[in-house]
N, C-alpha and C positions, 0 to 999 in steps of 0.2 A: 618826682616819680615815686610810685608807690614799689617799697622793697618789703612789707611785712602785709598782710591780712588777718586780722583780729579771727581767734576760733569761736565762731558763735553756735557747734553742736553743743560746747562745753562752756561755762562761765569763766570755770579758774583754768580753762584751757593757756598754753601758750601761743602766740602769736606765729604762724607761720610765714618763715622766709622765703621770698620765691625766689625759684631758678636765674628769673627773667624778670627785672623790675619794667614796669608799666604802669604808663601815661595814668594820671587820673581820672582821663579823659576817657579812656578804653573800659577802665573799672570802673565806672560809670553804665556806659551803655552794656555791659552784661549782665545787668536785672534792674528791675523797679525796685528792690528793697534789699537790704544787704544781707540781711539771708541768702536771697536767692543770686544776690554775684558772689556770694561767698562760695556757694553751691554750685555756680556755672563756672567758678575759676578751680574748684577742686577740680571739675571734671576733665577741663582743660591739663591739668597738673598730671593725671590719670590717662592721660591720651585717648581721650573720649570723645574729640571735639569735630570728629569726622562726621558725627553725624547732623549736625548743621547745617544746613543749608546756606551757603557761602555765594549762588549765583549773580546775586546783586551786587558783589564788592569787586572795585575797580574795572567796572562794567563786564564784567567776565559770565558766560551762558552757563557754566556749571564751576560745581564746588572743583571740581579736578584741574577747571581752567584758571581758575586763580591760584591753587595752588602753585600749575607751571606759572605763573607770572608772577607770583609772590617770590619762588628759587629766583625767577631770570633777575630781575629788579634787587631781591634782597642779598644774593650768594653769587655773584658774577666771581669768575674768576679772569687771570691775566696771561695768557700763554708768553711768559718769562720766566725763567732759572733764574734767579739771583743769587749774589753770591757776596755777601759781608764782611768774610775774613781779610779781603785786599779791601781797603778803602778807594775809594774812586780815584785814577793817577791825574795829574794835573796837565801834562802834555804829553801828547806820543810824536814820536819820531817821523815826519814823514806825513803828517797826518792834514787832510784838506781844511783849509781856512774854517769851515762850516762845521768841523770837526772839532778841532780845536776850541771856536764860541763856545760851542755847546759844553765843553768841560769845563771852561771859565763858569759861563755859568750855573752851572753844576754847585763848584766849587764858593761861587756866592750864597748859591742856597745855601750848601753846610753853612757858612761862618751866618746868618741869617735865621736859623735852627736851635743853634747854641755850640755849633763849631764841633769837629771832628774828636775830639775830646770827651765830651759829653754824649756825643751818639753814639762812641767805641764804649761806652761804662753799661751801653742796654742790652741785660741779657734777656729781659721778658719783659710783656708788657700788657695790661689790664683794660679794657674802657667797659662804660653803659653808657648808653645813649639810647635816645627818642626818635621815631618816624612817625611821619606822616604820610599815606600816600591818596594818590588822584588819577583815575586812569579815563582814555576814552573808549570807545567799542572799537572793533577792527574795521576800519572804513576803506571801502571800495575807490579804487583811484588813485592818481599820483597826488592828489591836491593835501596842503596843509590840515593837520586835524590839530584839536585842543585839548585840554585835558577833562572831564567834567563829575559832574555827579559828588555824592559824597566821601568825605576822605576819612579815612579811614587810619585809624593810628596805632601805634605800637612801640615796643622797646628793644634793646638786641645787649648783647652780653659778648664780648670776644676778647679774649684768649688767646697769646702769641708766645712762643719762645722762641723762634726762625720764622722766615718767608715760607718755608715747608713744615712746620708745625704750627699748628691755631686750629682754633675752635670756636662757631658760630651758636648760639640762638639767637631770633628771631621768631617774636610774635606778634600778629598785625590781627585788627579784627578778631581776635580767641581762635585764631589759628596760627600752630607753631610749627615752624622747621629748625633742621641741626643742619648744619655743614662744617665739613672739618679736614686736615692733612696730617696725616700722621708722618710726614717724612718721606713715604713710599707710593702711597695711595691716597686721592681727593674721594672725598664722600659728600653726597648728602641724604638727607631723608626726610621724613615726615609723619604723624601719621597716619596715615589714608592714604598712602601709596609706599611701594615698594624701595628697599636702600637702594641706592643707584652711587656705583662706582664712578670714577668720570674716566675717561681716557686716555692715555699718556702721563706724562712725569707730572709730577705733583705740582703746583699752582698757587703762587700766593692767591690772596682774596683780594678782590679791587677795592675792597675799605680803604685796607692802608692808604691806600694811595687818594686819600680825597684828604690829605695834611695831615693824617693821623699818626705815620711812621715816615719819617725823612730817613731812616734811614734805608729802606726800600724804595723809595723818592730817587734819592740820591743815585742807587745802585742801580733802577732799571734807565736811567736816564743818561747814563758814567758813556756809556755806547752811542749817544744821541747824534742828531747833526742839527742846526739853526738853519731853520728855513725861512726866518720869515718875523718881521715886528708889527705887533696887533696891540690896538685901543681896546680891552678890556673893562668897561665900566668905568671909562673913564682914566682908565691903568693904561700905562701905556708897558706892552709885554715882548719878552724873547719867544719865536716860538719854536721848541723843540721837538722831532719830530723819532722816530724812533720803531722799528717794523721788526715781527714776531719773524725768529728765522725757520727756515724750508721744513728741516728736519724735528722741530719741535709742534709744527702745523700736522706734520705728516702722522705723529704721532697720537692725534685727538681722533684722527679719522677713523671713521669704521664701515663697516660694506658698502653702507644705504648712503651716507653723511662724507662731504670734503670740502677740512677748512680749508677755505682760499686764500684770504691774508687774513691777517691783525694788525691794524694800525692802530698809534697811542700817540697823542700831542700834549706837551706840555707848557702852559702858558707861565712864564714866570717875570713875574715882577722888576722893572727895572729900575724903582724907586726905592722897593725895598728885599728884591731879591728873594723873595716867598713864592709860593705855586699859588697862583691864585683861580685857576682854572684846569681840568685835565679831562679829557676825552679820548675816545678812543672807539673805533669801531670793528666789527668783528661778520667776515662774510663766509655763509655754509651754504653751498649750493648738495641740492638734496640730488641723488643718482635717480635717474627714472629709468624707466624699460626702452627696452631697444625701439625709436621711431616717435618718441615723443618729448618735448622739449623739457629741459630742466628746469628746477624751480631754486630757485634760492632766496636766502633769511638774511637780510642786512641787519644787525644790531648795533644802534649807536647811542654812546649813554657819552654828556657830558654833565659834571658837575662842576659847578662853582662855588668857591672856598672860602671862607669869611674867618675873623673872629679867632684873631693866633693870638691864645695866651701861652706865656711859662710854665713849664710843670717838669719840678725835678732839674732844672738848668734846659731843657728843651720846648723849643714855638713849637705846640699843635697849633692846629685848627680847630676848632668848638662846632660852629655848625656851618653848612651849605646847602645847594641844594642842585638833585641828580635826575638831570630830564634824558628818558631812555624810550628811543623811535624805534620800533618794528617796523621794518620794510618787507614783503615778500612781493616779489616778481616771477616773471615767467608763467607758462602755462596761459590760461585762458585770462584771468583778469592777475590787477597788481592791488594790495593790498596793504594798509598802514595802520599803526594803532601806537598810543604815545599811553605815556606813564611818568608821572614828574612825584617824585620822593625829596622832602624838606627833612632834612636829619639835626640833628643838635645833640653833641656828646656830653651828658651831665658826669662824670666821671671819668677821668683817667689816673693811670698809674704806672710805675715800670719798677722793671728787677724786683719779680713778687717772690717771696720765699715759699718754698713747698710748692712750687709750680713742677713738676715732674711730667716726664714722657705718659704714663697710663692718661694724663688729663686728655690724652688725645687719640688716644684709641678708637676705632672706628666701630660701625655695629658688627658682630659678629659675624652677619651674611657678608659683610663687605669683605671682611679677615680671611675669609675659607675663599672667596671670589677669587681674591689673591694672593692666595696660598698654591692656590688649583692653577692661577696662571703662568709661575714662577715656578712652577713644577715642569708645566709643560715647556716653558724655555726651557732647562736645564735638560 
């Protein structure tokens, strides 16, 4: 991946470093001469890149549509509190057979990771990594769709000290978005549209959890129950099952919009005790006016996990790949549109020095957003 661009206003210029390292395959397609990707990545750097005309990428009818599918696909989040200071317990009292499985394996995962030990020394943690995505149009009907057209690639940058601290970039096609937790408040932005606050208590990122951090692996999973053994590629897997509670659903809602459930499945390995698959789906039935029928958004993204090396005494993951279904129903017709993202992490790292709280600061509109709300409680 490319981390530097040569300054070619200037001869003895320096080399600038980018935010966001990117595919050489992306720095490529933004000019015929390198002048002019030099000049189309400045402008990109500049937040200039809104005025592009984006309608052609991952089939999407305007620039603003693929931006919303760029957030859903790139910045998903997971309606769970984690919580890393108890390690996950190894059996509770009383507790249903199905119950119990699921901590065992739990509990295999850690020692499969690098063991309890090694994942209590991580107080932060660093990746870059490369996307690629592939989308289809929104197809009328229940029937199966594919993914098609050209794919479009990109790189992302994230930043972790907690499950409620991190920090995203993501740029796909020379269009870039931020998402981020400061602890109190989820954010993202972009720009060509407005900062958006998200709703409810702050939100790990579903990155993590495609083998990137076991130890939020480990912690949304400690609650799980074993429902079930599946042939995986071959793998033969535990599969553990795991549902977003009432009161944290209730809290995403807002006048127009009501989350229904969140379910999250985790496939893990029985040969070698790793997550080798995790999916999870997410349904918001929209409020309509008195006399006519609801409509609701099924979202379901499953990715699968490849490619666990050591790093620092802990198995990541390296790359996978995350296929994510639009479903909408109700109302007059039903509606579908799919989106498959191949990722590969060329970098990781943990326990970064000078990593500090400001790295997570949200945009200013968002800080007074919730300032002004936290008032109004009070």
């Amino acid at each position: 991946m490319r981390k530097l661009c040569p300054n070619y206003d200037r001869e003895d210029g320096l080399d600038t470093v980018l935010e966001v390292p990117i595919p050489e395959e992306m720095f490529n397609k933004m000019g015929s001469t390198a002048a002019l990707r030099w000049h189309n990545l400045r402008a990109l750097m500049k937040a200039q890149s809104q005025s592009c005309d984006r309608s052609s990428y991952l089939q999407a009818k305007s620039s603003n549509e693929f931006m919303a599918l760029l957030k859903l696909v790139g910045s998903p989040l997971i309606s769970f509190q984690l919580q890393l200071d108890n390690p996950p317990s190894r059996f509770v009292k009383n507790a249903s057979i199905e119950a119990s499985t699921a901590k065992y394996i739990v509990q295999q995962y850690i020692a499969a990771t690098g063991g309890q030990a090694a994942l209590n020394s991580v107080n932060s943690m660093y990746a870059v990594g490369e996307v690629k995505m592939l989308g289809s149009e929104m197809q009328q009907g229940d029937d199966s769709v594919s993914a098609k057209g050209n794919c479009e690639a990109g790189g992302f940058v994230l930043w972790q000290k907690n499950p409620d601290l991190w920090c995203l970039e993501l740029v796909v096609a020379g269009f870039k978005i931020c998402a981020g937790s400061n602890g109190k408040v989820a954010w993202n932005q972009s720009s060509s549209q407005p900062n958006v606050a998200h709703r409810g208590p702050p939100r790990p990122l579903r990155r993590f959890f495609q083998g990137l951090d076991p130890r939020c692996i480990a912690s949304l999973f400690s609650d799980a129950v074993c429902i079930a053994e599946e042939k995986i590629d071959n793998e033969d897997c535990f599969v553990l099952k795991v549902e977003a509670n009432a009161a944290t659903l209730r809290a995403q809602n807002s006048p127009n919009t009501e989350v229904v459930h969140h379910t999250i499945w985790g496939y893990f390995s029985q040969r070698t005790g790793l997550l080798i698959k995790f999916e999870d789906t997410k349904l918001v039935r929209m409020k309509s006016a008195k006399g006519t029928d609801s409509v609701f958004w099924e979202t379901s993204m499953a990715s699968t996990i490849e490619d666990y090396r050591y790093v620092d005494a802990i198995n990541v993951a390296h790359c996978g790949k995350t296929v994510t279904t639009l479903y909408r129903y109700g109302g007059a017709h039903n509606h579908k549109r799919k989106i498959e993202e191949t990722w590969k992490i060329e970098e990781v790292d943990y326990n970064i020095c000078g990593l500090s709280v400001e790295t997570f600061l949200p945009p200013a509109e968002v800080r007074r957003e919730n300032d002004v709300g936290e008032q109004s409680v009070c």
